[in-house]
ROKOL-265578 format. One record per residue (C-alpha): x, y negated, z negated. Coordinates in nm, 4 decimals, padded with zeros to 6 digits, m for minus. Example, Ala and Ser with C-alpha at 12.3 -4.5 7.8 and 13.67 -1.06 7.14 Angstrom:
- u, v, w
- 01.2300, 00.4500, m00.7800 $
- 01.3670, 00.1060, m00.7140 $
end
This chain:
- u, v, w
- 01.8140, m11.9288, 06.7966 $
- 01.9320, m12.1474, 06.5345 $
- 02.2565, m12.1379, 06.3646 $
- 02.1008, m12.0760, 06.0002 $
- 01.8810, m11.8200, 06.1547 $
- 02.1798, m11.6575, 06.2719 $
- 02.3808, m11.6890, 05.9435 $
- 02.0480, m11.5163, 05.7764 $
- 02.0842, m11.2342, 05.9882 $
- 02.4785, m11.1936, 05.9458 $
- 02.4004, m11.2106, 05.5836 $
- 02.1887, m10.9175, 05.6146 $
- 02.4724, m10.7029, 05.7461 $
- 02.5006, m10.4622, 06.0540 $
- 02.1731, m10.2347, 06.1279 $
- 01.9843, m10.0600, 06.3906 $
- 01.9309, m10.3682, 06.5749 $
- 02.2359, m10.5583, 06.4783 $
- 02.6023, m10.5298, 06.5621 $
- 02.8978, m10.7412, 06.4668 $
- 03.2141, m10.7654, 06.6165 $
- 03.5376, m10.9848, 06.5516 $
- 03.5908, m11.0699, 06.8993 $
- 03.5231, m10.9290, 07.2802 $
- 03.7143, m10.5544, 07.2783 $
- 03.6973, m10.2757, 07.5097 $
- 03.3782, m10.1111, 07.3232 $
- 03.1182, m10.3814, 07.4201 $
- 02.9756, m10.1560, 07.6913 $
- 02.8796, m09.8508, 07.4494 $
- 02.7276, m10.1333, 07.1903 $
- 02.4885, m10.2719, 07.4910 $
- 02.4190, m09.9288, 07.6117 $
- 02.3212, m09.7651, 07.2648 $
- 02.1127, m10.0489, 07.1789 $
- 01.9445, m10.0543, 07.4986 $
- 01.8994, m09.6737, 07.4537 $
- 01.6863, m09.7555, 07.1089 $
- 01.4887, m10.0624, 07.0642 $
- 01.7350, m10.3488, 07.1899 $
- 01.8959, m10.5882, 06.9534 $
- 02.1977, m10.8310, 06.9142 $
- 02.5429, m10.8497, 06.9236 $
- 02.6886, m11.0990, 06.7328 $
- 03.0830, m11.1890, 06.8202 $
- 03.2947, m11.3646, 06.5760 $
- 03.1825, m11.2020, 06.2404 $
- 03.4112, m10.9415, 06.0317 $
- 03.2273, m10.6805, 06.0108 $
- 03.3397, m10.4906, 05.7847 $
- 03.3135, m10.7846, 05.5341 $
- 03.0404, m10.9925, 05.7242 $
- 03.3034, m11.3509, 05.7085 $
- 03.2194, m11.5687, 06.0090 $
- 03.5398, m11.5674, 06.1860 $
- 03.4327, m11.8196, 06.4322 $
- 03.3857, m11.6654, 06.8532 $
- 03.4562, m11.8692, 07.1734 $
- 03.3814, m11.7129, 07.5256 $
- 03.5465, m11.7911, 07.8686 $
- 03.3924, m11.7808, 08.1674 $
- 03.5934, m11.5191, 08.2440 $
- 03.4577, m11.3188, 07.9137 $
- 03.0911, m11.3900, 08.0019 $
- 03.1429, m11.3225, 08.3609 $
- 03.2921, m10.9540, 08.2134 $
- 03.0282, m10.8715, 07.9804 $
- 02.7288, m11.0063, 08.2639 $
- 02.9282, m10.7248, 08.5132 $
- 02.9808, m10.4624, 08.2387 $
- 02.5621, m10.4419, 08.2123 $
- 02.5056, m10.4989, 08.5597 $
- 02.7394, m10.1784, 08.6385 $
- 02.5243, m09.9455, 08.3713 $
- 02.3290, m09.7488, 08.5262 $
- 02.0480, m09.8128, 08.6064 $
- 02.1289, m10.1964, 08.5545 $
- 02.0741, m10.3967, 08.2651 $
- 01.9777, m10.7842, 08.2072 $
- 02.1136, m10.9234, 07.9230 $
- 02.1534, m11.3037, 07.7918 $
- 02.4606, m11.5142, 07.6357 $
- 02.4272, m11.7489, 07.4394 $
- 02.6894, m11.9571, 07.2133 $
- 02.5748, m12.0540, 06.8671 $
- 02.8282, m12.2859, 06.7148 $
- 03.0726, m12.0929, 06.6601 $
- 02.9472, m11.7900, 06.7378 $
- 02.8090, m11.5842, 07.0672 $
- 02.5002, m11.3857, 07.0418 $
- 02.4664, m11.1241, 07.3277 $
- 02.0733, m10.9860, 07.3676 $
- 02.0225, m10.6719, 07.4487 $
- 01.6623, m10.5782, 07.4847 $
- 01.4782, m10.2760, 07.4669 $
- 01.5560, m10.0963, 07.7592 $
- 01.2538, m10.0173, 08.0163 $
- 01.4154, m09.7675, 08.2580 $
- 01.5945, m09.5543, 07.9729 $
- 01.8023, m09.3466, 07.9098 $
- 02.1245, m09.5815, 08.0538 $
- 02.4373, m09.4470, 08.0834 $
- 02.8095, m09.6577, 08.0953 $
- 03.1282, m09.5182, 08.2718 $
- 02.9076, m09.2091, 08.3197 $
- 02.8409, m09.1433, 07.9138 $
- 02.5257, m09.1799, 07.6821 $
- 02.5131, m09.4260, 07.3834 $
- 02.2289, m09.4152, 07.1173 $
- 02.2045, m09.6630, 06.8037 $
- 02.1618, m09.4361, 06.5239 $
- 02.1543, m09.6878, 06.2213 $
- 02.4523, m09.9511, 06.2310 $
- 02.6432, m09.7454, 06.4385 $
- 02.6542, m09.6690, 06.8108 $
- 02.7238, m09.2612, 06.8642 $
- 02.8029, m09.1233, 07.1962 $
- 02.5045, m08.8032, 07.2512 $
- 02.5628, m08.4279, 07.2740 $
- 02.3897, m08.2235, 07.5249 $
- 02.1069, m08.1319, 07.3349 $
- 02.0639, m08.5407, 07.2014 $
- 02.0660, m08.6720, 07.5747 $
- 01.7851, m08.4355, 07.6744 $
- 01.5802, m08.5230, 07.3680 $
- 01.6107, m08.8704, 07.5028 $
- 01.5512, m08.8055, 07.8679 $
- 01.2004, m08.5904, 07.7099 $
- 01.1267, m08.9106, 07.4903 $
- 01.1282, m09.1424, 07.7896 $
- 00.9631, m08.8668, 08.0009 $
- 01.2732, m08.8854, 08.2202 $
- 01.3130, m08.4991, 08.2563 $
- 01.0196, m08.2548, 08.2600 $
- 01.0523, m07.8355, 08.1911 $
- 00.6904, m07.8413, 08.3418 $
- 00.6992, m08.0373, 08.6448 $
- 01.0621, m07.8424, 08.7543 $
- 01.0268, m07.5330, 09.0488 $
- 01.1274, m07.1969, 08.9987 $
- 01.1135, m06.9713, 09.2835 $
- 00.7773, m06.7747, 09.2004 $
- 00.6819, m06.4724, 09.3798 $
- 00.3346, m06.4676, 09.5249 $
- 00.2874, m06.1067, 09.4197 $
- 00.3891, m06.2420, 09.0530 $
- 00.0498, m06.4582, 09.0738 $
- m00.2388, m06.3370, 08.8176 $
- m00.5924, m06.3874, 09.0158 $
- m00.7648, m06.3209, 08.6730 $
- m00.5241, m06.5490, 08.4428 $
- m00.6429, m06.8038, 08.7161 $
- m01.0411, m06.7322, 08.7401 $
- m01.0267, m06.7259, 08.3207 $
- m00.8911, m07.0508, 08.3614 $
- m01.1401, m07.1930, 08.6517 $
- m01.4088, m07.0917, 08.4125 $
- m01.3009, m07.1795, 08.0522 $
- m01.2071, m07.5302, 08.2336 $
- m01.5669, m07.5316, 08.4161 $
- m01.3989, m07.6067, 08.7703 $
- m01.6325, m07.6309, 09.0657 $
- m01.5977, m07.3416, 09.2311 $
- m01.5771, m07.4797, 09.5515 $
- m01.2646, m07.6336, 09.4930 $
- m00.9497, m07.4853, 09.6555 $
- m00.6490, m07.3122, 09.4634 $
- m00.4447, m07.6214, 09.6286 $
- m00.6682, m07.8826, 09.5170 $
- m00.6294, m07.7360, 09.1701 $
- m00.2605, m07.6993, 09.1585 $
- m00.2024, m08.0485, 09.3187 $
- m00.4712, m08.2361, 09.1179 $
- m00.4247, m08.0448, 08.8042 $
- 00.0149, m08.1275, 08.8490 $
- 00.1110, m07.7194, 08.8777 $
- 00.2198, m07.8450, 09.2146 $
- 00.5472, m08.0271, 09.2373 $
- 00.6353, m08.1283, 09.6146 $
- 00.4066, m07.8209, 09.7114 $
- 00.5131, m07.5523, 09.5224 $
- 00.4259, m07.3564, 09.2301 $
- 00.6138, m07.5376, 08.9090 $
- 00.7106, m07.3872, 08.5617 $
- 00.3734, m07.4955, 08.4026 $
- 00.1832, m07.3432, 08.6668 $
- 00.4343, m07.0336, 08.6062 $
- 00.3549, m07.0475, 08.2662 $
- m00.0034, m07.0136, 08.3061 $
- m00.0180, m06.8014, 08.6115 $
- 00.2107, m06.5454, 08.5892 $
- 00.1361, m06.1712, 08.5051 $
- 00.5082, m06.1333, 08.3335 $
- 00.6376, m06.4970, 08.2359 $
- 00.9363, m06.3371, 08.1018 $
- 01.0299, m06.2486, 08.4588 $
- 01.0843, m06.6327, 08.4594 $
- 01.1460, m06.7178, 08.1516 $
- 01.2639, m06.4950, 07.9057 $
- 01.2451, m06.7321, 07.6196 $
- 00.8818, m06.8150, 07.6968 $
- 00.7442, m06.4763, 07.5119 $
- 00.5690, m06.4343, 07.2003 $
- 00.7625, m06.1815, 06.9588 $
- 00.5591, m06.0356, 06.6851 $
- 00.6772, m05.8809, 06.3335 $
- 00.5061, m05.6977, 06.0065 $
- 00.7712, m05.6628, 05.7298 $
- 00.7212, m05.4198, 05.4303 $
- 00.9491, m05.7387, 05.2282 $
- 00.9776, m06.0850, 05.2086 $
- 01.3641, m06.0283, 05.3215 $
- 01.2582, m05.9158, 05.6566 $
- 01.4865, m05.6232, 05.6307 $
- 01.1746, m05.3266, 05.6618 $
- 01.0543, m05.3898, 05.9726 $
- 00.7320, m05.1901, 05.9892 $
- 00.5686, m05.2753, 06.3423 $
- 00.6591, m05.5267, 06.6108 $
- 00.4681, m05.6231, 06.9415 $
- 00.6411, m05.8828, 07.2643 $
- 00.3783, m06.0345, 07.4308 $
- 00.4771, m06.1517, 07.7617 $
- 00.1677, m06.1962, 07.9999 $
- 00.0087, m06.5273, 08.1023 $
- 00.0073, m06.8351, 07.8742 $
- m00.3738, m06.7247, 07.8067 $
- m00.3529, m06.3487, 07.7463 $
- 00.0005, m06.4137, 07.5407 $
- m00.2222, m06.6700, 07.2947 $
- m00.4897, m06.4205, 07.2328 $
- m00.3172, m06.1232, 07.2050 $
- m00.0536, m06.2501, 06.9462 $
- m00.3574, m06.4185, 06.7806 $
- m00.5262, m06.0321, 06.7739 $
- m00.2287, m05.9260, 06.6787 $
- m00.1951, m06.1645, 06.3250 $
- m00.5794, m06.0826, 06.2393 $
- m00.5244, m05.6893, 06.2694 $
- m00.2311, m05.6921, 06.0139 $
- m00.4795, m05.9748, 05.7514 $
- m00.6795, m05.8257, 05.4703 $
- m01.0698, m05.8658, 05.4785 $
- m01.2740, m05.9026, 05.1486 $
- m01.6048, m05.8188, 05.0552 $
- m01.8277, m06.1002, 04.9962 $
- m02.1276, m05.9960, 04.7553 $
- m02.4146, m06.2277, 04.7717 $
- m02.8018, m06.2276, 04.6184 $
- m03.0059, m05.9197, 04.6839 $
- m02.7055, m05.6864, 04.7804 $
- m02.6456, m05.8949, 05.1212 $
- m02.2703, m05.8678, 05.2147 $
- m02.0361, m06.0375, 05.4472 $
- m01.6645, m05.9520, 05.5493 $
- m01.4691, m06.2818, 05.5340 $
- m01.0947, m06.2988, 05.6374 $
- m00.8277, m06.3967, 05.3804 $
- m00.7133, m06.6795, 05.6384 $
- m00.9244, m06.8741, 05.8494 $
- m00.8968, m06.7332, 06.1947 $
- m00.9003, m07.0408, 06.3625 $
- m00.6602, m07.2041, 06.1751 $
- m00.4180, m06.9444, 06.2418 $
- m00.5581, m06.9807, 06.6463 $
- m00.4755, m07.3224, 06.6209 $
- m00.1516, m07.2760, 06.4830 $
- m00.0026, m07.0508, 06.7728 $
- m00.1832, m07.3086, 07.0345 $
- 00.0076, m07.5838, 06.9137 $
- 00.3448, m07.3891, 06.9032 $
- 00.2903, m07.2616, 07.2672 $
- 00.1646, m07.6701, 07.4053 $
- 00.4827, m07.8407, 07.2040 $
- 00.7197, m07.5925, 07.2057 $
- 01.1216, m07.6788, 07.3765 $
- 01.1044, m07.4451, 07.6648 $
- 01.4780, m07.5429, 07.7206 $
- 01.5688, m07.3881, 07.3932 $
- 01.6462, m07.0098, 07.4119 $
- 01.4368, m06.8752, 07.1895 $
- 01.0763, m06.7266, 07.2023 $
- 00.7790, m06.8089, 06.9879 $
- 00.8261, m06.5673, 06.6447 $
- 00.5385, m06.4446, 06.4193 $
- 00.6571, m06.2999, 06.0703 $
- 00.4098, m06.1411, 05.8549 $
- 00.4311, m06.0004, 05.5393 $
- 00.2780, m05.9327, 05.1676 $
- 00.3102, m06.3132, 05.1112 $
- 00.3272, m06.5337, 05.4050 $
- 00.1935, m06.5389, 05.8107 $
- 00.5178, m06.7897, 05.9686 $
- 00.4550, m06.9148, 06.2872 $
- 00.7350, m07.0600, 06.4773 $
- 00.8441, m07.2319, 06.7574 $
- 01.1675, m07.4049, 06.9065 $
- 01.1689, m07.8116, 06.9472 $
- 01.2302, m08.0686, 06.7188 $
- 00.9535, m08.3467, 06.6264 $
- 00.9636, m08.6060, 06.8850 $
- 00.8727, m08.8804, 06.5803 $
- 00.9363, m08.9135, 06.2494 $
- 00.8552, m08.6509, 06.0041 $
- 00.6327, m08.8721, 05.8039 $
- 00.4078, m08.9356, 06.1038 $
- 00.3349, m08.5443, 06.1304 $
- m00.0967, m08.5446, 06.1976 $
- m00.1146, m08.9149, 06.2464 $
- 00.1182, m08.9244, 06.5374 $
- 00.1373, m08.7312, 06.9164 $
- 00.4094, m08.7486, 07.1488 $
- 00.3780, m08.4750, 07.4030 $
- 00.6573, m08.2835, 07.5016 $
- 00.4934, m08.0525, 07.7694 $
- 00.2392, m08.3419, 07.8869 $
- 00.0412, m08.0831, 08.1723 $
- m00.0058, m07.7843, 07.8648 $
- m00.1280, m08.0273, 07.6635 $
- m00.4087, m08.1474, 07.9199 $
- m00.4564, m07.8100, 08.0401 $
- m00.5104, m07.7000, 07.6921 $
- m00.7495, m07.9732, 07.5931 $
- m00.9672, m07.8711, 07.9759 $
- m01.0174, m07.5329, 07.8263 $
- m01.1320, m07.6425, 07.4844 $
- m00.8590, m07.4976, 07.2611 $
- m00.8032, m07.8490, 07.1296 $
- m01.0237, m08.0976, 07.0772 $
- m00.8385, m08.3833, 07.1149 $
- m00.4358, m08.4686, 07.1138 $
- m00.2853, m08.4784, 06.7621 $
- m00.5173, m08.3437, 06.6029 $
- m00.4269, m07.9939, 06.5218 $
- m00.2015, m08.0705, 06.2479 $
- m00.5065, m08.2156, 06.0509 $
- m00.7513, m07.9571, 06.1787 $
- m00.5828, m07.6277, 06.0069 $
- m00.5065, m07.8472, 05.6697 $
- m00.8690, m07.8832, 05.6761 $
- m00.9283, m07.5364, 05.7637 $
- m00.7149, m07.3665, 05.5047 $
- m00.8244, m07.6382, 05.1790 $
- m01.1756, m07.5166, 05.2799 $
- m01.0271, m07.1851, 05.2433 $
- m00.8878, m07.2878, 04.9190 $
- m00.5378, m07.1000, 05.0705 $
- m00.2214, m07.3382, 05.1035 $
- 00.0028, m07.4068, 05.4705 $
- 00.3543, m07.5496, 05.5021 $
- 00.4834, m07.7230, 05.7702 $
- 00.8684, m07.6871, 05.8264 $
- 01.0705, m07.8942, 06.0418 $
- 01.4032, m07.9479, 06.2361 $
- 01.5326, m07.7704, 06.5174 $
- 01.2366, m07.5361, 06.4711 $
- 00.8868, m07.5791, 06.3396 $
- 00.6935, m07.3768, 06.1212 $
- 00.3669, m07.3011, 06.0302 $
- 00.3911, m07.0861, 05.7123 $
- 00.0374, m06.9873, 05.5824 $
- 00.0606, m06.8612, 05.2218 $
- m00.1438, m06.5208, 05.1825 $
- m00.3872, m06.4574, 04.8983 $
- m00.3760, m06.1687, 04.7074 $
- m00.6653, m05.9612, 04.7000 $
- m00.9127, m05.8674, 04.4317 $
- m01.0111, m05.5300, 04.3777 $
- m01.3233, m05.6408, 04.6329 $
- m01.0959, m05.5942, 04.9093 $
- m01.2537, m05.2957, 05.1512 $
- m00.9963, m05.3326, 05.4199 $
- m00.6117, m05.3448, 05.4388 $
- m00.3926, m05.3100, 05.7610 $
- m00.1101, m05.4596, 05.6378 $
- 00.0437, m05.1475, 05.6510 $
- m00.0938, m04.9515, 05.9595 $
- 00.0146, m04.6119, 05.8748 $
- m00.2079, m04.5854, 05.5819 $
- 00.0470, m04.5523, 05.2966 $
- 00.0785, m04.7933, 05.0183 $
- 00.3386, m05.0430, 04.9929 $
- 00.5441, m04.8460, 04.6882 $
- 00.5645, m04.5643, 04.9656 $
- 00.6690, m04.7566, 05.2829 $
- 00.9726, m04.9138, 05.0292 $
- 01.0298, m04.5933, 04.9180 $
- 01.0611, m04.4735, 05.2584 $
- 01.2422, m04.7819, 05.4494 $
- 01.4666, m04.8364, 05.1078 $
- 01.6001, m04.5037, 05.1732 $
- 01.6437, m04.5611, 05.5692 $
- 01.8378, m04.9134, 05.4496 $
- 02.0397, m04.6506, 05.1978 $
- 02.1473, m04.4960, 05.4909 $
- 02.2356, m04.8134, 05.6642 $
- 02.4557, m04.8881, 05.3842 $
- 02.5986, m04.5184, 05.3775 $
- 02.7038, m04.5387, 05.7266 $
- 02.7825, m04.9008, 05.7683 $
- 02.8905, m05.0041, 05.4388 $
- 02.7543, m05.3012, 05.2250 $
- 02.8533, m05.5681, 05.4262 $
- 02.6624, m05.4682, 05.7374 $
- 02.3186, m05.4327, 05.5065 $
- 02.3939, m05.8037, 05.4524 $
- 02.4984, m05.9181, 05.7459 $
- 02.1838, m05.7818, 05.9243 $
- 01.9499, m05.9140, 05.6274 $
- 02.1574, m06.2326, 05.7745 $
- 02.0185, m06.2323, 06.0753 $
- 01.6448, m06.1188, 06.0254 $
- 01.6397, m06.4222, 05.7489 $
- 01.7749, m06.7365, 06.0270 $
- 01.7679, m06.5212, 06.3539 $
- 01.9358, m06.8548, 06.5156 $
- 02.2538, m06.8463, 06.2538 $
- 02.6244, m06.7562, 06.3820 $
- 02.8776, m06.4402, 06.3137 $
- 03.1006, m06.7795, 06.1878 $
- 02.8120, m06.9135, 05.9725 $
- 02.7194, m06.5608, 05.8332 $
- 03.1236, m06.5518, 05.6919 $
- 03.0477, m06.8881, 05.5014 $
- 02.7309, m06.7507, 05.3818 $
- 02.8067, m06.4106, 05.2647 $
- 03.2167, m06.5834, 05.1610 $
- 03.3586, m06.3152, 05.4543 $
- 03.6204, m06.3697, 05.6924 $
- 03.4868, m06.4097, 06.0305 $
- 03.7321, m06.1646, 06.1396 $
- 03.5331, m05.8702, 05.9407 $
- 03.1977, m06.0243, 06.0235 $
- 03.2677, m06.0090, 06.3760 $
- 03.4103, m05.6896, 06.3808 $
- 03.0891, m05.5461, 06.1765 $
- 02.8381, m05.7025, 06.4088 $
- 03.0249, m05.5203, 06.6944 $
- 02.9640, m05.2258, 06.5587 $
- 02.5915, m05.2845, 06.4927 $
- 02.6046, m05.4124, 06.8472 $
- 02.6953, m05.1217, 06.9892 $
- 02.4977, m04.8427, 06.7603 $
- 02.1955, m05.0532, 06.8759 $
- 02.1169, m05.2341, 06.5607 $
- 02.1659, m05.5477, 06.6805 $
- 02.0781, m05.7409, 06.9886 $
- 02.2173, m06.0815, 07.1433 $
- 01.9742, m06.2786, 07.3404 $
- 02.0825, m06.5904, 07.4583 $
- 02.4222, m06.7811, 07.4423 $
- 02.6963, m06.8295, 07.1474 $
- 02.5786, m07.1710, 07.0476 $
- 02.1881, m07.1640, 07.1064 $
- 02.1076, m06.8089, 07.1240 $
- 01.9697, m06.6061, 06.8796 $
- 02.0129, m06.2171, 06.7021 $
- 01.7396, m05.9446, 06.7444 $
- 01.7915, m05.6665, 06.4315 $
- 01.6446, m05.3357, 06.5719 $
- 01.6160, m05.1853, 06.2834 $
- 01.4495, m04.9395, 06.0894 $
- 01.2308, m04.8156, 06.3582 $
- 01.3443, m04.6261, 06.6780 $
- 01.7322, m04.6817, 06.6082 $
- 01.6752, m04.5749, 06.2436 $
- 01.6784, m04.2366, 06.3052 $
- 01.9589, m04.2101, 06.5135 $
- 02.1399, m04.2528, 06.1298 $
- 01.9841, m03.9286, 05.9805 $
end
C-alpha cells in the first residue's frame, strides 16, 4: 500500500474495517479476532486515535514474531500479514473463512469502530450466521412410539416421494438423519406431541375482547406435528375473521374473507421455517377487534432494510422441506408475497422487528353487509362481553388491588418483559411488584414458562381461574 493511501485512510478515522492504535499493547488479539469475526480489515499502529496524529510505529522482530503467534494461537488459526509503511505498520486481517474465532477462549465482533467482546445470545447468532451450529441437525432422544405414521405419509405425498423409497433413505437424504438418528427437524415434523420435546416449539393461540389483551375470550395450544400445528392455528385465525357479503349482477353472491387467507397461511409458515428454536418462547397468535399479530422468536439474520429482497436461512432443512411440499414457492419470497396479497385486498400489514418478529395484519371494519361474525364465539355482542369481562377485571382489582390489574395488563401487552422492568414501567418498586406477581402466581393468574432472563409470563385470566374470584 502506499504511504498517501494510508494517510487517506487515517484521515478518514477509525470504522468497521479500520482500527488505530498508538503502539503494540496487550489488546491486539481481540482487534484481530473481532475483525476477523466481521469482514476483515486493518490495523494501523502508530496513529492517536483518539485524535488521528501520526505518531510514527516501529516493530521488532520480536513484536512481529508476537503478533504472527498471537493469530496463529486463535482458534481455529488465523493468517495475517505485516507490513511497515514508513513510519507506520499496517497489520491485515482478512475476512475470516472458518468463523466464528475465538482468542484466550473469548469471542470478539467489530461492531462499528469498536471491537466488543459477545454475550451468549450474540455468539450463537454468529455461530447460526456462519452455519457453525444447527437447532435442526442436533439429536434428541426420540421415542419410536412418539413417531406420527400419518404426519409422515402427509408428508411423502404433499412432497410427491416415490413410494418405493425407504423411511431411511428419506431421513438420510432428506438430512432428518444426523449420524443415524432421528434429529430435531425430523422431531419437528414427525412427532405426534412436539412439546414432549420441545416445549417452546408450540403454537399458542388468543381472541381478546380489547386491544389491551386483558379480556381474554378463547385460547387454543397447538402442539402436534409441524404440519397439523400450521393448519390448525391457520383454522383457528379464519374461524375468529369476519366474512362479507359480496353482491354482484343478477342477485349472484359470494362470501369473501376480510383477510386474504393465504396471506395469513403464509404468514404463520414463515414464522414456523425462521423461527429461533433456541429461544424459549412459542409461536403467539393475538386476535382482536383491530389487528391478527403473528409472532415468532429470532432476530433478522440481515439488515432490516433488506427485509423481502434478502434470505438467510436460519433453519436451512424447514426451509427445503417447506419449499418440497409447496407451501413456499421459492426462498425469500414470502415477505413480498402477503404485501401483495393484502394491497390486492386493499387491507394494510406491518412487519415488526428485533428480538421477535411480527406480522400484524390490520382488520377492516365491516359494513352493515357483513352476514357472519365469530369474533366473539358465544354469540353476544362486544358491549356485552366488556360488560361482562370489565366486571370479572372489577373483581380482579377488588381482590388484588390496582396494581395487580396493571401488572398483569403488563404482561399480556410484552409477555417477554421482567417483574424488574414492569417496576420501571408502572414507576413501582420491584419489591411490591415482585411480591404482587407472587401472589398472582400462586392464585393461578399467572404462569412462568421459561427462565428469569429469556422466559416469558402466561396471564390465565379471565377464563377458568376467573371464577375462582366470585
Amino acid at each position: 500500500m502506499e504511504y498517501e493511501n494510508l494517510l487517506d485512510i487515517v484521515k478518514s478515522g477509525e470504522g468497521y474495517t479500520a482500527e488505530f492504535k498508538r503502539s503494540l499493547n496487550d489488546s491486539i488479539g481481540k482487534e484481530i479476532c473481532a475483525l476477523a469475526n466481521a469482514i476483515g480489515g486493518k490495523i494501523i499502529l502508530g496513529i492517536d486515535d483518539k485524535t488521528n496524529a501520526v505518531l510514527g510505529c516501529k516493530l521488532s522482530n520480536s513484536d512481529r514474531s508476537k503478533i504472527q503467534d498471537i493469530a496463529r494461537n486463535m482458534n481455529p488459526p488465523l493468517n495475517i500479514v505485516l507490513e511497515q509503511i514508513k513510519d507506520l505498520v499496517v497489520i491485515y486481517v482478512p475476512d475470516g473463512k472458518d468463523k466464528p474465532y475465538t482468542v484466550n477462549g473469548h469471542f470478539y465482533l467489530r461492531y462499528g469502530a469498536n471491537s466488543q467482546q459477545l454475550n451468549r445470545n450474540e455468539i450463537r447468532d454468529l455461530f447460526q450466521r456462519e452455519n457453525m451450529i444447527s437447532f435442526e441437525r442436533q439429536v434428541t432422544q426420540f421415542r419410536k412410539q412418539d413417531f406420527s405414521t400419518p404426519a409422515f405419509n402427509t408428508f411423502k405425498k404433499e412432497a410427491k416421494l416415490d413410494a418405493n423409497l425407504s423411511e431411511k433413505h428419506i431421513y438420510e437424504n432428506l438430512n432428518y438423519y444426523t449420524d443415524g438418528r432421528m434429529n430435531n427437524c425430523g422431531i419437528l415434523l414427525f412427532t405426534k406431541d412436539v412439546k414432549h420435546y420441545f416445549y417452546n416449539a408450540v403454537i399458542s393461540c388468543f381472541l381478546y375482547a380489547d386491544t389491551e389483551r386483558t379480556m381474554i375470550i378463547d385460547s387454543k395450544e397447538f402442539s402436534e406435528d409441524f404440519f397439523s400445528n400450521l393448519n390448525n392455528a391457520h383454522k383457528y385465525i379464519l374461524s375468529k375473521l369476519n366474512t362479507a357479503l359480496i353482491i354482484s349482477g343478477e342477485l349472484k353472491h359470494r362470501k369473501k374473507l376480510e383477510l386474504p387467507a393465504e396471506a395469513l397461511r403464509e404468514a404463520i409458515i414463515n414464522a414456523m421455517i425462521h423461527r429461533d428454536y433456541f429461544y424459549p418462547s412459542a409461536i403467539m397468535i393475538h386476535i382482536n377487534h383491530e389487528k391478527v399479530e403473528i409472532t415468532n422468536p429470532g432476530r433478522l439474520m440481515f439488515p432490516r432494510d433488506q427485509l423481502g429482497k434478502r434470505a438467510v436461512h436460519r433453519n436451512p432443512i424447514l426451509v427445503d422441506t417447506a419449499h418440497r411440499v409447496g407451501l413456499i414457492e421459492k426462498a425469500g419470497s414470502g415477505i413480498n408475497r402477503i404485501e401483495k396479497m393484502i394491497d390486492d385486498n386493499k387491507s394494510d400489514v406491518i412487519f415488526e422487528t428485533g428480538e421477535f418478529f411480527s406480522t400484524i395484519f390490520l382488520r377492516k371494519k365491516m359494513d352493515k353487509q357483513t352476514v357472519h361474525d365469530t369474533v366473539y364465539e358465544t354469540g353476544t355482542n362486544e358491549e356485552e362481553i366488556q360488560k361482562k369481562y370489565g366486571r370479572n377485571t372489577e373483581e380482579i382489582r377488588k381482590k388484588y388491588g390496582n396494581i395487580a390489574v396493571d401488572i398483569i395488563n403488563k404482561f399480556l401487552e410484552m409477555p417477554e418483559i421482567t417483574g424488574k422492568q414492569v417496576a420501571k414501567l408502572l414507576s413501582l418498586s420491584q419489591s411490591t411488584v415482585e411480591k404482587k406477581i407472587s401472589i398472582l402466581k400462586k392464585d393461578g393468574l399467572l404462569k412462568r414458562h421459561g427462565s428469569t432472563k429469556v422466559g416469558h409470563w402466561e396471564v390465565i385470566v379471565p377464563n377458568e381461574n376467573i371464577k375462582k374470584l366470585k
